[in-house]
C-alpha positions in Angstrom: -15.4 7.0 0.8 -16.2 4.9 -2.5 -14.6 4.4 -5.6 -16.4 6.9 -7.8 -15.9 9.8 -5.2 -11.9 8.6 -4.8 -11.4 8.7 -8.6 -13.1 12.5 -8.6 -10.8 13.3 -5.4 -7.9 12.4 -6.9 -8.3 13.7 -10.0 -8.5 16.8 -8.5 -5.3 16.0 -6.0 -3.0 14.7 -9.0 -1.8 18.1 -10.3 -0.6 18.8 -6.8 0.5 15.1 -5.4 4.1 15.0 -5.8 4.3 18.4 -4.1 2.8 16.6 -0.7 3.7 12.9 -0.7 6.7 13.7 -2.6 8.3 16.2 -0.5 11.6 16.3 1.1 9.9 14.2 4.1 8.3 11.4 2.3 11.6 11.2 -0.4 13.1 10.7 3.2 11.0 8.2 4.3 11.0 6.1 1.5 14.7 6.0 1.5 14.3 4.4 5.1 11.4 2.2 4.2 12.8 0.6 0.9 16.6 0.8 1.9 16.9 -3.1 2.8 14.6 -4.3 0.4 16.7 -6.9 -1.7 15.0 -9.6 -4.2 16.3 -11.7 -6.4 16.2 -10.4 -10.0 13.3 -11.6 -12.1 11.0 -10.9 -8.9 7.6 -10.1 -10.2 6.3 -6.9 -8.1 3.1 -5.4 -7.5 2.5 -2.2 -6.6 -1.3 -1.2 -5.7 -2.0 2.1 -5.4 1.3 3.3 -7.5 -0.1 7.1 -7.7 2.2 9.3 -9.5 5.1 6.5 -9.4 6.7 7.8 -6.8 7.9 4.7 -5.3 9.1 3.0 -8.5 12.6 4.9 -8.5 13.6 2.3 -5.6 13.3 -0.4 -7.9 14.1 0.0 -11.5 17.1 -1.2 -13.2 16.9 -3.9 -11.1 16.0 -6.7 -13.0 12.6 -6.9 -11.9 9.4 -7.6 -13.9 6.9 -4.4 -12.3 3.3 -4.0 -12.5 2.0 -1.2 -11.3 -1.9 -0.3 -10.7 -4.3 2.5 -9.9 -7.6 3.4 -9.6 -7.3 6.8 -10.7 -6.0 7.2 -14.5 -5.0 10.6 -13.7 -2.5 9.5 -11.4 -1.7 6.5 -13.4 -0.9 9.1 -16.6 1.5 11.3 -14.4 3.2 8.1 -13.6 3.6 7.0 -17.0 4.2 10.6 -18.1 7.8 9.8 -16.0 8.6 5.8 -15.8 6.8 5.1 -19.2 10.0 4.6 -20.9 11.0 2.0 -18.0 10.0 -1.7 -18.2 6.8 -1.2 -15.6 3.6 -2.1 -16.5 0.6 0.3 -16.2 -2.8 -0.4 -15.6 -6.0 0.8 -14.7 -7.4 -1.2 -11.9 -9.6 -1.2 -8.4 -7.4 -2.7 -5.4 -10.3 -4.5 -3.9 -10.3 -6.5 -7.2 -7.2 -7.0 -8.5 -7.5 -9.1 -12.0 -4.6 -11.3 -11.5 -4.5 -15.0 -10.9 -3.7 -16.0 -7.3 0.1 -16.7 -6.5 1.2 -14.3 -9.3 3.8 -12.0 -7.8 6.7 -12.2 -5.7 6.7 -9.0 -3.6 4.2 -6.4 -3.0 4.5 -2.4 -2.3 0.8 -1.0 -1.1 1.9 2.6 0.1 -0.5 5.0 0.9 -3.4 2.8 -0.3 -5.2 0.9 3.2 -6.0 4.4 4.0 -7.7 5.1 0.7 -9.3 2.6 -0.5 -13.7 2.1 1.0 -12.5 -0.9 1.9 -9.0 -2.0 3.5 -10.0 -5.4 4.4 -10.6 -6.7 0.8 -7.5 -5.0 -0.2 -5.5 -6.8 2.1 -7.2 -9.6 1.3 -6.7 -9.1 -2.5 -3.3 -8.4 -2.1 -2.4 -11.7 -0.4 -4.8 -14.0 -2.9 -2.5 -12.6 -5.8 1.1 -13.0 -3.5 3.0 -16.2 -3.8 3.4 -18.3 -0.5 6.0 -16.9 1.4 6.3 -13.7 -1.0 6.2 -10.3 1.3 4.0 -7.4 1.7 5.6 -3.6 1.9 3.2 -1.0 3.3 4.0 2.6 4.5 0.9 4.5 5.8 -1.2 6.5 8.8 -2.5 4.3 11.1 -3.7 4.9 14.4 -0.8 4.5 16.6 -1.2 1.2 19.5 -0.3 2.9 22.3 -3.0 5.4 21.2 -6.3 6.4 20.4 -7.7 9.2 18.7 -8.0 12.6 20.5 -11.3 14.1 20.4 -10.2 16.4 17.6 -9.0 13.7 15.2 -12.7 12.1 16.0 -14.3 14.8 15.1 -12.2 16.0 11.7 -12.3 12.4 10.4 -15.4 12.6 8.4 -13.8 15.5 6.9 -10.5 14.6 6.0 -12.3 11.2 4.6 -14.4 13.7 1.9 -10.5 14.5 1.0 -9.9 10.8 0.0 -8.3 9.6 3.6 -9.1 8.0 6.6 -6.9 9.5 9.7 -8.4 6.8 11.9 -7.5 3.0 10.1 -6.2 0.9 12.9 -4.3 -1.4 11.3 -4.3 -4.2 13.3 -8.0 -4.4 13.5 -7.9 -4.8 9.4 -5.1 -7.9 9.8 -7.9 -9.5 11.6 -9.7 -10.8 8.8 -6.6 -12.0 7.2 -4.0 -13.2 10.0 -4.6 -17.0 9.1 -2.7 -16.1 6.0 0.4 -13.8 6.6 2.9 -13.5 9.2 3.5 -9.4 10.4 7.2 -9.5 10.9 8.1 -6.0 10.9 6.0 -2.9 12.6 8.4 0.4 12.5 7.7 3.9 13.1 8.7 6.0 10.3 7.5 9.9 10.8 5.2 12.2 12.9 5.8 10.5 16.1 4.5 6.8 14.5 1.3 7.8 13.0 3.2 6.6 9.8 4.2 3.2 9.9 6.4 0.8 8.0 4.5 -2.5 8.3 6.4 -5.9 6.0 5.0 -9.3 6.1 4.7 -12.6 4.2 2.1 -15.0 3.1 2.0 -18.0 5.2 -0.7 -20.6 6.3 -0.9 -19.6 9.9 -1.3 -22.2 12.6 -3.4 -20.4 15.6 -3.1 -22.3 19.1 -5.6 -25.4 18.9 -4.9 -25.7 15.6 -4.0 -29.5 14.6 -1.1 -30.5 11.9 -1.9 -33.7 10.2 
């Protein structure tokens, strides 16, 4: 995957998006993934990788200041094409460089997005430069579950589902690595199809590893 192949996949997927990843099982699983979410108003959110906007729903009217980016301005103009008239900000933008200055936002959503994106490790990494110390991380996607590996099968259709703008085979852990001196992973949940998509929250925070002095 790269960017310029992702922007032509997904202009290609956003006429038919909402009718996948907003179906009755995803409208379900948001519901469970965004239910105890509570901020203080005035949070400053980011959400990379909004798509269509199908998450922003969970958080208008809300007092909260919203960004919103995407790579793809096809998605991005669906998305505006229904929450333009809501205080959310829209903008063109690549996830593995965000243009924002570090410690601007209070919360972040990344759904859907690790999976996507050539590189999940300078996402991750991206996101938590422009996250506030001790702001939190929301991410719903398909990892590989722990417990598991992939069968044979999912080995062998991964290079194809990849040319369809997703990776079936991100282990999520194994991306955390580069950045677990710099967030805490508090919550790991299993949300739908048997855990291959997870609910994953955590929070910016200088992490002491074992050896580690304090002065």
């Amino acid at each position: 995957m790269n960017n310029s192949w992702n922007k032509f996949i997904y202009k290609i997927w956003s006429p038919f998006y909402d009718r996948f990843f907003n179906s009755e099982m995803f409208v379900k699983a948001r519901k469970k993934v965004f239910k105890d979410v509570q901020l203080e108003a005035g949070s400053k959110i980011l959400f990379v990788g909004v798509g269509t906007g199908a998450d922003l729903p969970f958080f208008l009217n809300k007092g909260y200041e919203i960004v919103a980016i995407d790579y793809s301005i096809d998605m991005l103009r669906i998305a505006k094409a229904k929450y333009g008239h809501c205080s959310v900000e829209f903008l063109e933008m690549d996830a593995q460089k965000l243009e924002f200055k570090d410690e601007s936002f209070d919360f972040i959503v990344a759904n859907l997005i690790l999976s996507v994106v050539p590189d999940p490790h300078k996402t991750l990494n991206e996101m938590l430069r422009v996250l506030k110390n001790e702001g939190e991380f929301l991410v719903l996607d398909k990892f590989v579950p722990q417990e598991k590996k992939l069968t044979v099968a999912q080995r062998f259709i991964r290079p194809f589902i990849k040319l369809l703008g997703t990776d079936i085979g991100l282990d999520f852990y194994h991306v955390l690595q580069s950045v677990e001196n710099k967030c805490l992973v508090y919550q790991d949940e299993k949300v739908m199809m048997n855990g291959f998509y997870r609910k994953i929250m955590g929070m910016r925070k200088d992490v002491q590893r074992e050896g580690d002095v304090s002065i």
